[in-house]
C-alpha positions as CSV (number, residue, x, y, z in Angstrom):
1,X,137.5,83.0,82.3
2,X,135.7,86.3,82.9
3,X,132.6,84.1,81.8
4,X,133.1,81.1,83.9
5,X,133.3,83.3,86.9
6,X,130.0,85.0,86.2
7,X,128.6,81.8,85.7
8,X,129.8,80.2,89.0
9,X,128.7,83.4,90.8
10,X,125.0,83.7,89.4
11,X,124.5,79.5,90.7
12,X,126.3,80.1,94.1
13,X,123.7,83.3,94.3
14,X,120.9,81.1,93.3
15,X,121.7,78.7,95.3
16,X,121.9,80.7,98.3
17,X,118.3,81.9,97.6
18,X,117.4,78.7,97.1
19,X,118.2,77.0,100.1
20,X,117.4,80.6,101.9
21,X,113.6,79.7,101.0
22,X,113.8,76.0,102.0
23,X,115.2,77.4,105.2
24,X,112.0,79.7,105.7
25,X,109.4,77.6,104.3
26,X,110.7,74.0,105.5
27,X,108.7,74.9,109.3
28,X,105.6,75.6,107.4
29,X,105.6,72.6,105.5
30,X,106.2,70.7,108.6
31,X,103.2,72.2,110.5
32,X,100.8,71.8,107.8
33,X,101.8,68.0,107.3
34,X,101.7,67.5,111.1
35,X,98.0,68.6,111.1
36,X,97.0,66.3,108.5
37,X,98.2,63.3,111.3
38,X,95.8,61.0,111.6
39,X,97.3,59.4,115.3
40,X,96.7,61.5,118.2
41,X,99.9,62.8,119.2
42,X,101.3,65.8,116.8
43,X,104.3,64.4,115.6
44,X,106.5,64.2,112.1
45,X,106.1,62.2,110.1
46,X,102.5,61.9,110.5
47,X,101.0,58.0,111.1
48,X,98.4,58.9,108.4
49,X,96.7,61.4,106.6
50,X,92.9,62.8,108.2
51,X,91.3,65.9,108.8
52,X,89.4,65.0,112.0
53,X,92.2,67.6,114.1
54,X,90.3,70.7,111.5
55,X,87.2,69.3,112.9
56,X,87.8,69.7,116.2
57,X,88.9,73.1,115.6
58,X,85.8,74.0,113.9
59,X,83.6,72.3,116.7
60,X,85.7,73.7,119.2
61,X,84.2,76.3,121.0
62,X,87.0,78.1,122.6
63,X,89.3,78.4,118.9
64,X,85.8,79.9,117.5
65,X,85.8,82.1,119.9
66,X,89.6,83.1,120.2
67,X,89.5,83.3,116.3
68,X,86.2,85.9,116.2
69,X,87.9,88.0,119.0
70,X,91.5,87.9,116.9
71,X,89.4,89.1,113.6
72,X,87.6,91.8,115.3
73,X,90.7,93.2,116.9
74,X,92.3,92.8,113.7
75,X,90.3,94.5,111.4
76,X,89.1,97.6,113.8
77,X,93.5,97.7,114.1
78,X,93.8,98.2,110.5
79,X,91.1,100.8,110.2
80,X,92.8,102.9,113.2
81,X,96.3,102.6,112.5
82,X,95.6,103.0,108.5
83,X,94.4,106.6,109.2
84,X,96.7,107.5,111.9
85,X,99.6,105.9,110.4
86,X,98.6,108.0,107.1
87,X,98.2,111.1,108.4
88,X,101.5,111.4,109.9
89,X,103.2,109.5,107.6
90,X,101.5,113.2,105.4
91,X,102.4,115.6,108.2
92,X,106.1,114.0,108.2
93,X,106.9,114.4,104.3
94,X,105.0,116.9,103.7
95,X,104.6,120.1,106.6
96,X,107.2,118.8,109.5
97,X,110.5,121.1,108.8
98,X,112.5,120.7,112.3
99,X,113.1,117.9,114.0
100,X,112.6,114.9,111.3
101,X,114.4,112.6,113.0
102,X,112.9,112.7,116.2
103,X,109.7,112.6,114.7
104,X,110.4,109.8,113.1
105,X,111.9,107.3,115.7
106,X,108.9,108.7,117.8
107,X,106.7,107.2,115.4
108,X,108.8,103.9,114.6
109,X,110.1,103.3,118.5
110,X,107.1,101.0,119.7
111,X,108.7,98.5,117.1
112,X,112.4,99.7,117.7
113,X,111.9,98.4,121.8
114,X,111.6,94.8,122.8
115,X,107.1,94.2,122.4
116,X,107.1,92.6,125.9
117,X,108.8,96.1,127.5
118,X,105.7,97.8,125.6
119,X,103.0,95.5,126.9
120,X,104.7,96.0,130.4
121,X,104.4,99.6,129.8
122,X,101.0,99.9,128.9
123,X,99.8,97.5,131.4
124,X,101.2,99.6,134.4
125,X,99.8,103.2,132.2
126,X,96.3,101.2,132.3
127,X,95.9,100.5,136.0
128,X,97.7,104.5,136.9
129,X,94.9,105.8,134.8
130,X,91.5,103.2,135.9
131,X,91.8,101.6,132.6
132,X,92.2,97.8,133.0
133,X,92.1,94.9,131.3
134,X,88.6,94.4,131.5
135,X,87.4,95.3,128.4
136,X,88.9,95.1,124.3
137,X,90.1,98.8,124.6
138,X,93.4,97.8,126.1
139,X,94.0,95.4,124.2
140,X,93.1,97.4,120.9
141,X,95.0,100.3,121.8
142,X,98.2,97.7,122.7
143,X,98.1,96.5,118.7
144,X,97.2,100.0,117.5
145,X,100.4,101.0,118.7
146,X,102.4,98.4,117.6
147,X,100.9,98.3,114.0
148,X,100.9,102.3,113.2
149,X,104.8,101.9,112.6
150,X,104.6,99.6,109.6
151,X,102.0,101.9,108.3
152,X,104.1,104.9,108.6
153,X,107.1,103.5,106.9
154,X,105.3,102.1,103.9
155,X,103.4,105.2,103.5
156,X,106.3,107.5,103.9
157,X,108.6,105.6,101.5
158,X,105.9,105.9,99.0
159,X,105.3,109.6,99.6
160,X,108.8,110.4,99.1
161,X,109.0,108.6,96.3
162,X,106.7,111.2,94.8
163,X,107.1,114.1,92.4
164,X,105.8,116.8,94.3
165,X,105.4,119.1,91.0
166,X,102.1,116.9,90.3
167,X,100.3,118.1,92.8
168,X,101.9,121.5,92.1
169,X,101.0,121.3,88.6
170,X,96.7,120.2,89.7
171,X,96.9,123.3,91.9
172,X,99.0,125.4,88.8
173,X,95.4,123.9,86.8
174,X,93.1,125.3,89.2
175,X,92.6,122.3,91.6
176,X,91.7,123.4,94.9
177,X,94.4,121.3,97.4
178,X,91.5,118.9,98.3
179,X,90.6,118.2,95.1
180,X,94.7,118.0,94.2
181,X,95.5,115.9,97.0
182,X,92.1,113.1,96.2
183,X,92.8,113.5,92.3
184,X,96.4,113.2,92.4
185,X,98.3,112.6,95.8
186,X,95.8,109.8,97.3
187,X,95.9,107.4,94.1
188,X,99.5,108.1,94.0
189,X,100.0,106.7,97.5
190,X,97.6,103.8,97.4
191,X,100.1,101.3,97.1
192,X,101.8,102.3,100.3
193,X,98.3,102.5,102.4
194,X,97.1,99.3,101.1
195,X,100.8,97.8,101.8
196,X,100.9,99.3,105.7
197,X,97.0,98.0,106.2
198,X,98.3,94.5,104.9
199,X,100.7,94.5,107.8
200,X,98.7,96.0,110.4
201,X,96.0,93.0,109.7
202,X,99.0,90.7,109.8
203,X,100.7,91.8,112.9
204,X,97.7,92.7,114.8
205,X,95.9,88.6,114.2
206,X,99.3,87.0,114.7
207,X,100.8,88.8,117.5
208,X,101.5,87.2,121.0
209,X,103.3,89.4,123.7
210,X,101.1,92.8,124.0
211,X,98.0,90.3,123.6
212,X,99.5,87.8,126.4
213,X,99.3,91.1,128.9
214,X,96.9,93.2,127.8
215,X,94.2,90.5,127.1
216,X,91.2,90.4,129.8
217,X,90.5,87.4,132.1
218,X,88.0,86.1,129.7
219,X,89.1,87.5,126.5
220,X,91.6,85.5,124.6
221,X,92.9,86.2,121.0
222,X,93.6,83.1,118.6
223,X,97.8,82.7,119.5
224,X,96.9,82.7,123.0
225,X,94.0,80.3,122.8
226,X,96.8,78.0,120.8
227,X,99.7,78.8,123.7
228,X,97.0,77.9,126.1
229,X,96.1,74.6,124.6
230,X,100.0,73.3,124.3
231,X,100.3,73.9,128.1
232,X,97.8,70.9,128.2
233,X,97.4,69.0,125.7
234,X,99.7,68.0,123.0
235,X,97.4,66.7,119.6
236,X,97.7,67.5,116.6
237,X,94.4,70.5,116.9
238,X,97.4,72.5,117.4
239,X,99.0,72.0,114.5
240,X,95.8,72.3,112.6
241,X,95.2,75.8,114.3
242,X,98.7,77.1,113.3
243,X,97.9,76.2,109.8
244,X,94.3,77.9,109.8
245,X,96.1,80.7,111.1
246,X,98.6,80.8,108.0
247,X,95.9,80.7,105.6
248,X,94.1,83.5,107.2
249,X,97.4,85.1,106.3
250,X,98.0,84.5,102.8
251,X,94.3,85.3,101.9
252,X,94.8,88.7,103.2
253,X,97.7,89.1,101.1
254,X,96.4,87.4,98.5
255,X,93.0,89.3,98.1
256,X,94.5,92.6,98.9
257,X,97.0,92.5,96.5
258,X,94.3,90.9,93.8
259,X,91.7,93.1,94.5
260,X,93.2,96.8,95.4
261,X,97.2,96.3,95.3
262,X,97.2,95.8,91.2
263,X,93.9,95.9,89.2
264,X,92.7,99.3,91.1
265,X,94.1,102.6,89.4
266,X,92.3,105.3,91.7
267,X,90.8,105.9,95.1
């Protein structure tokens, strides 16, 4: 009896996972079908199967443009909220003593309040202080801000993961603390850096509210490029766009973890 039960709890759990990931992958699917459509209205089922919709994309000078301007944001994101987001992820485990959790939700609160409250935010701290929207610098700072939390977190919940006697023991050894912290502590956190730059990429390419405000008349990133296109027209390019845009997505996860997440050992 004690059996059977085990039994009919492991396929009910299963099962549940199952239809969990059909749940969350089922839109996907849909979207990357739809942009195979070969009528001109994005609709599913599809009439037929084509690629002209990826061609238009391609030839399409606005999407290029959006997509270079999402990339560059992107990747100068990751780079800045990498080392910020490391550095006090450090200062919070490792040298902060009083007031932990304040620090803390100071760090994690641009993600803890509503993203469209923060654009707001920003956009009104812009114009008090002669900033703008003219340039990129708003609109880098906006996904800085909102990509340094998931750096932080994954950071953090490696470094207290960590045996502090190894670094204690390099120093015991005659390590000088730099020489400790590159030898021992950075490879020993790797995982969490490369895991909070993955997100920062992620989130900064794919995010919609802080770019909608912050963005400059001329300037749009690759989401609002898309949400601009809708407003108009209704073809399948969108559809094609969205999937582009998910592919850009996986091959950052799948080249970071292939390339630094497993087969590196050290920094």
């Amino acid at each position: 009896m004690a059996a059977s039960r085990s039994g009919a709890r492991r396929i009910a759990f299963n099962l549940l996972v199952t239809l969990t990931y059909v749940f969350l992958m089922l839109p996907i699917v849909f979207v990357v079908i739809a942009s195979l459509n070969s009528g001109s209205y994005l609709k599913f089922p599809p009439d037929g199967l084509s690629l002209r919709w990826y061609r238009s994309f391609f030839t399409s000078g606005p999407f290029l443009n959006s997509a270079w301007v999402s990339l560059q944001v992107a990747f100068l994101c990751t780079i800045i909220s990498t080392i910020i987001g490391t550095l006090a992820a450090l200062y919070y485990v490792r040298a902060s003593t009083r007031m932990q959790i304040g620090l803390r939700l100071g760090l994690i609160s641009p993600i803890l309040l509503p993203e469209i409250l923060t654009a707001i935010a920003l956009l009104l701290f812009y114009y008090m202080v002669g900033i703008g929207t003219s340039t990129l610098v708003g609109l880098q700072i906006g996904h800085v801000l909102i990509t340094t939390p998931y750096v932080f977190l994954n950071v953090t919940a490696t470094l207290e993961n960590m045996n502090p006697s190894l670094q204690d023991a390099a120093r015991s050894l005659g390590a000088t603390p730099a020489v400790a912290f590159r030898r021992v502590t950075l490879p020993l956190m790797k995982q969490g850096v490369v895991n909070g730059a993955m997100f920062a990429f992620i989130i900064s390419f794919d995010t919609f509210s802080i770019s909608l405000l912050l963005k400059g008349i001329h300037t749009l990133t690759l989401p609002i490029q898309l949400f601009e296109y809708l407003r108009w027209n209704f073809d399948p390019t969108a559809a094609a766009v969205a999937t582009i845009s998910i592919l850009v997505t996986l091959t950052v996860v799948f080249v970071t973890d292939r390339l630094v997440g497993l087969r590196t050992l050290r920094f």
